[in-house]
KOLMARVEX-725162 format. One line per field, with one value per residue (C-alpha): x, z, y; residue in three letters. Coordinates in Angstrom, 1 decimal. Each point is the difference from the previous one (the first is absolute). Layout:
residues N
c1 <- (X	...)
c3 <- (Z	...)
c2 <- (Y	...)
residu <- (ala	...)
END
This chain:
residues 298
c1 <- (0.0	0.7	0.4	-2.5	-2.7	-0.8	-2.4	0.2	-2.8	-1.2	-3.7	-1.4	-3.2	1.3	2.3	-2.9	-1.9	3.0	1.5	-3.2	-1.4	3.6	-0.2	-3.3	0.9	2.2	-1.7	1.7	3.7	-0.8	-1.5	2.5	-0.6	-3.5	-0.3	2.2	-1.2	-3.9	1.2	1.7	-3.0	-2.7	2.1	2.5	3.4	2.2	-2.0	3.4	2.4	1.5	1.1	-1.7	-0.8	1.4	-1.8	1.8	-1.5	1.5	-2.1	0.5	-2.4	-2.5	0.1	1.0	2.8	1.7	-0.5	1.5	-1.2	2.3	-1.2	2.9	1.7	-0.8	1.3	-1.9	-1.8	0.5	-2.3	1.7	3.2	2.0	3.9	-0.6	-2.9	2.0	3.0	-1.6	-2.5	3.2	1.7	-3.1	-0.4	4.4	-0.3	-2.3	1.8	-2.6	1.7	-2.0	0.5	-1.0	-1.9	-3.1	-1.2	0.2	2.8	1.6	-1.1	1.3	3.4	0.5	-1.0	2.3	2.7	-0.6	-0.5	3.5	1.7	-1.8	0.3	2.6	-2.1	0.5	-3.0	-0.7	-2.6	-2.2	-2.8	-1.3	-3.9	-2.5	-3.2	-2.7	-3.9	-2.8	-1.5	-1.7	-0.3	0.7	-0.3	3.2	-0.1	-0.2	-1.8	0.1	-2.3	-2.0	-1.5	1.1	-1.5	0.2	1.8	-1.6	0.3	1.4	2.4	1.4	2.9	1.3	0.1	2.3	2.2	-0.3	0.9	3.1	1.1	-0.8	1.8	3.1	0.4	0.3	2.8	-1.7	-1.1	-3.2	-1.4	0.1	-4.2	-1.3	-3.7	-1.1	0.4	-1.7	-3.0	-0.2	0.1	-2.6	-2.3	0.2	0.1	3.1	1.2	-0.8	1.0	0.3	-1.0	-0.2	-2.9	0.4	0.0	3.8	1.0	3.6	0.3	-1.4	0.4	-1.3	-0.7	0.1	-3.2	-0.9	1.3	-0.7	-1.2	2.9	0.5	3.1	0.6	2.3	1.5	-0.3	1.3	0.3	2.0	2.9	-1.4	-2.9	1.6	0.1	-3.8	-1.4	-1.4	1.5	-1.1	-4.2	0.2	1.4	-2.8	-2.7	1.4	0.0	-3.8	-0.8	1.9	-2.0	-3.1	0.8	0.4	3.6	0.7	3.6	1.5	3.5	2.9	3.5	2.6	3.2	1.9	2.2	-2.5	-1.0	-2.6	-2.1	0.3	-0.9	-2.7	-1.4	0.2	-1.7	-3.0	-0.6	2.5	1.9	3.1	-0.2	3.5	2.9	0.5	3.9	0.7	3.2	1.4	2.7	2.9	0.0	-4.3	-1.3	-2.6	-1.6	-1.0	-3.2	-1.9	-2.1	-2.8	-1.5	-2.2	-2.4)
c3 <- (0.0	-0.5	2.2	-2.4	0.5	3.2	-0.9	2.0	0.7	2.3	-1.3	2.9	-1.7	-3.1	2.7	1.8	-3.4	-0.9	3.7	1.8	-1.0	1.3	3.2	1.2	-1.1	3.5	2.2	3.2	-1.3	-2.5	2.8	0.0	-3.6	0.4	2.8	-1.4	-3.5	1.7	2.2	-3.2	-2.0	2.8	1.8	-3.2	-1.4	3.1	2.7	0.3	-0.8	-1.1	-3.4	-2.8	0.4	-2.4	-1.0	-1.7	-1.7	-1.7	-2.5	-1.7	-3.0	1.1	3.7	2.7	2.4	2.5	0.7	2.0	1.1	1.7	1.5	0.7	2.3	1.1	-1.3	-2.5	0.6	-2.5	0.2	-0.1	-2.8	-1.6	0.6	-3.7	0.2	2.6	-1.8	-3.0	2.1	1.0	-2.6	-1.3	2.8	0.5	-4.1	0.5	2.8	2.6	3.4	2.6	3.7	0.1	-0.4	2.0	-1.1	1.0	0.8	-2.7	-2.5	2.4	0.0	-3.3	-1.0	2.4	-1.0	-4.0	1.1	1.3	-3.3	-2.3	2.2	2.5	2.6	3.7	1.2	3.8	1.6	2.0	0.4	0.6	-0.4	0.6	-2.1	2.3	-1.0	2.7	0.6	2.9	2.0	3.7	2.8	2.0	3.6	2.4	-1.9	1.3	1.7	-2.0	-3.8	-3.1	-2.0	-3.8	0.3	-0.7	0.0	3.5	-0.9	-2.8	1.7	2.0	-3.6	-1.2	3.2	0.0	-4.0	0.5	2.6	-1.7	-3.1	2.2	1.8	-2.5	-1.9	-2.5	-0.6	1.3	-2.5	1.6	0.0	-0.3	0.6	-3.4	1.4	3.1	-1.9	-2.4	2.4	2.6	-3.4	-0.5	3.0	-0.2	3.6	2.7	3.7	2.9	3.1	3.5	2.0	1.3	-3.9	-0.6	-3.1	0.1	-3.3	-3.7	-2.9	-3.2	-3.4	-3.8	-2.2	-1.3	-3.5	-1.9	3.2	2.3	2.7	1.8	3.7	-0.2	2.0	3.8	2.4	4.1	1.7	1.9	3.2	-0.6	-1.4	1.6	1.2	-3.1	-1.7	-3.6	0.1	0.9	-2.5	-3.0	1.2	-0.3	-3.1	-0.9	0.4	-1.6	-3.2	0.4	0.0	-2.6	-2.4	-0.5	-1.0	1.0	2.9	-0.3	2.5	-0.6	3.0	0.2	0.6	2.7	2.3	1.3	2.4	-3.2	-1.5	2.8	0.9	-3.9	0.2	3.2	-1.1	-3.2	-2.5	-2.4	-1.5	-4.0	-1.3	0.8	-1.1	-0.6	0.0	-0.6	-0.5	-3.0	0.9	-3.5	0.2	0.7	2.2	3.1	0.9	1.5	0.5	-2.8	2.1	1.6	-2.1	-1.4)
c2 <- (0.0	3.9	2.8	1.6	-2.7	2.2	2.2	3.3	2.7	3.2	-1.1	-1.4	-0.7	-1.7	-1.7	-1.6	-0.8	-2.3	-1.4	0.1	-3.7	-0.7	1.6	-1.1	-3.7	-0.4	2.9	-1.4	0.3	3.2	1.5	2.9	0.9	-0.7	2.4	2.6	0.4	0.0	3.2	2.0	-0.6	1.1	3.0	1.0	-0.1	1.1	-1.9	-1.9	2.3	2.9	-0.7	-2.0	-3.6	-2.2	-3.6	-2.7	-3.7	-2.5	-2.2	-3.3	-1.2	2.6	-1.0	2.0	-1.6	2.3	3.9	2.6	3.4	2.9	3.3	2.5	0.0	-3.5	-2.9	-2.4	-2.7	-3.4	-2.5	-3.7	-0.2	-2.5	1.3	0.4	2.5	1.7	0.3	1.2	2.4	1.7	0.2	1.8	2.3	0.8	0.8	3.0	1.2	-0.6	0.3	-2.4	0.2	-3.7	-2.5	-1.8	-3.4	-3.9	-1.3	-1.7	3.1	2.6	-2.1	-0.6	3.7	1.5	-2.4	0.8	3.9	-0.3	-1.4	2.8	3.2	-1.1	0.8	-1.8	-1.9	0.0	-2.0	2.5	-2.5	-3.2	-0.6	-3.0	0.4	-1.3	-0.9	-0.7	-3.4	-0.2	3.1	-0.8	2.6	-0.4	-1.2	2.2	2.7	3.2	2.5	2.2	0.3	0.7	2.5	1.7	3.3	3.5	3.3	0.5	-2.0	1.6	1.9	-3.6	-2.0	2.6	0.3	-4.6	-0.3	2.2	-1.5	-3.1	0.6	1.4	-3.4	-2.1	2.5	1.9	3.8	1.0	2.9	3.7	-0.1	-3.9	1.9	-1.6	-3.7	0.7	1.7	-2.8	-2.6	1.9	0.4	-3.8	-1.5	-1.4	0.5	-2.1	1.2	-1.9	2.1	-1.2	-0.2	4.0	0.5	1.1	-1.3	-2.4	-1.2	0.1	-2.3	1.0	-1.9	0.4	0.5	-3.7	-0.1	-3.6	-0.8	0.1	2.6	0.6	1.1	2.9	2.0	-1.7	1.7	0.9	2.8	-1.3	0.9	-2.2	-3.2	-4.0	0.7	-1.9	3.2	-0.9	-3.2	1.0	2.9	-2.3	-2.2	2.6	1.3	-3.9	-0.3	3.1	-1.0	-3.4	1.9	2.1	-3.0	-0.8	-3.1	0.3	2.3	0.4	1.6	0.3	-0.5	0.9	-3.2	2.0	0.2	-3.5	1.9	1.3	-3.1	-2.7	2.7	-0.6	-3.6	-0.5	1.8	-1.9	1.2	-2.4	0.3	0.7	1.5	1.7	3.0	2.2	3.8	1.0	3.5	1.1	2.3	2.1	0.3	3.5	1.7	-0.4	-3.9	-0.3	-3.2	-1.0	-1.9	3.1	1.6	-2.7)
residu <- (unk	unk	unk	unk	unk	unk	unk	unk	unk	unk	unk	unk	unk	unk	unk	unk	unk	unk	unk	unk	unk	unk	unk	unk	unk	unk	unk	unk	unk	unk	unk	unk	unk	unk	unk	unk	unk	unk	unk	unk	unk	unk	unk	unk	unk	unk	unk	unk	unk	unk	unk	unk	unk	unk	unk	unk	unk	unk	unk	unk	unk	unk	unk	unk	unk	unk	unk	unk	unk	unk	unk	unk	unk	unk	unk	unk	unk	unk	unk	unk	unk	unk	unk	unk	unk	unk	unk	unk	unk	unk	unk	unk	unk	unk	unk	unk	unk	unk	unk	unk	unk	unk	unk	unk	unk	unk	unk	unk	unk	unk	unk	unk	unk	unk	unk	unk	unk	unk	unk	unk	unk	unk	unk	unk	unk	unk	unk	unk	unk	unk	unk	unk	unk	unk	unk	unk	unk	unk	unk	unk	unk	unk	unk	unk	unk	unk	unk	unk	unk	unk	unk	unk	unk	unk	unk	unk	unk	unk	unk	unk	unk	unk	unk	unk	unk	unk	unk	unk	unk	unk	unk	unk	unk	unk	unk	unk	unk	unk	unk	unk	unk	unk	unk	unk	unk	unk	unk	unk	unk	unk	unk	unk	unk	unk	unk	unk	unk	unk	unk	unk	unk	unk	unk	unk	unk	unk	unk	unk	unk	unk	unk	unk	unk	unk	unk	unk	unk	unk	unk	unk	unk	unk	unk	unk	unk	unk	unk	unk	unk	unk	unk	unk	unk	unk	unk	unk	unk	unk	unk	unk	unk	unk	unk	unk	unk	unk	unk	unk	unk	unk	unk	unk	unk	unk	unk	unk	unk	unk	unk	unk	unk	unk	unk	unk	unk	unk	unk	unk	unk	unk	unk	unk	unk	unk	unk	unk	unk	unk	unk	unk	unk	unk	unk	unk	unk	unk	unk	unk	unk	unk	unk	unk	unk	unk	unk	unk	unk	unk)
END
């Protein structure tokens, strides 16, 4: 295969019109893309990023096979590769002098692409991240449970989502954006936030989800101040949030962990979450621009 079999555009909507068949055909591993693509067509172009979003496909006999999106500054996002498709995907990519900060994707792709990213730009991979892809089977509250209720945040709570998703994004190393208003509004508009408040009514954690795109929703971001942590919050707000994607009619509820944290992740597995794939982000010493996690945004 050619470099030039990858067939590059900024048309999200001619994008979506060729890859989305694709996409939707594995919801639960393309949930990233899925998410992603769903939030720049509803909310616009720069809902991700500051620059402009770049979409990539790569056909054989009229059939879709692997994709790859990338809003600036972030890095892209592949869907599974062959070290082939990788190879020639950057090959495409280092010939029009696109500068990538990195790359997010499973495992094996995100090696092979930051190993063939290295042979065409010279670039230095570093592994920043290791991720485990997890999908709901049976949702079990953990034991004990704590005090209290959870509850879909509003309103009143707009100025604590702002304060908990920058401190969120902080803590697990990216950039939080100067005014994140827009993703708390979105996600108050929605629904999207569920709180956990104790029985007095002070809220101690939130966990929030994705819309449901080709029927998979994914719990993003969960989080719980410092102060507040080892009390089981996290694990009854992913719970809640758990039910109310349920309800909502997901077919598949998703979370990713990072594979650092053994808390998050025996947490997840306890209440009902399995194991699907491993996911890889690694960082490139010659890309440009501010790094900023991909997954919070959907």
């Amino acid at each position: 295969m050619s470099p030039d079999d990858w067939h590059l555009t900024e048309d999200l909507d001619d994008f979506l019109a060729r890859a989305g068949d694709f996409l939707r055909s594995r919801p639960a591993l393309h949930t990233v893309p899925l998410t992603v693509t769903e939030a720049l067509r509803t909310r616009g172009a720069y809902a991700y990023g500051i620059g402009v979003p770049v979409f990539g496909l790569l056909e054989r006999a009229g059939e879709v096979r692997a994709a790859f999106f990338r809003t600036p500054p972030r890095r892209p996002a592949l869907t599974a590769l062959t070290p082939e498709e990788a190879d020639c995907l950057a090959a495409r990519l280092a010939g029009l002098g696109h500068l990538l900060p990195g790359v997010n994707a499973e495992h094996d792709t995100a090696t092979s692409f930051a190993e063939a990213w290295r042979r065409h730009t010279g670039a230095v991979p570093a592994l920043r991240e290791r991720e485990r892809l997890y999908r709901l089977g049976t949702l079990t509250p953990p034991e004990p449970f704590p005090e209290g209720r959870g509850r879909v945040a509003g309103e009143e709570d707009r100025e604590r989502l702002m304060l908990w998703h920058r401190e969120f994004v902080t803590g697990i190393g990216g950039a939080p954006a100067a005014d994140n208003s827009a993703w708390a509004d979105t996600r108050i508009a929605h629904g999207h936030v569920t709180l956990w408040e104790t029985p007095d009514g002070a809220p101690v954690s939130m966990a929030g989800r994705t819309p449901m795109v080709a029927g998979q929703i994914r719990v993003t971001p969960v989080y719980t101040p410092a102060h507040l942590r080892g009390r089981g919050y996290a694990g009854a707000a992913t719970v809640e949030v758990s039910r109310a994607a349920l309800a909502a009619g997901a077919a598949e509820v998703l979370l990713f962990a990072d594979l650092a944290n053994p808390t998050s992740n025996g947490l997840y597995q306890r209440i009902g979450y399995r194991p699907l794939a491993d996911f890889a982000v690694y960082d490139f010493s010659a890309g440009s621009g501010d790094v900023r996690p991909l997954d919070e945004g959907a």
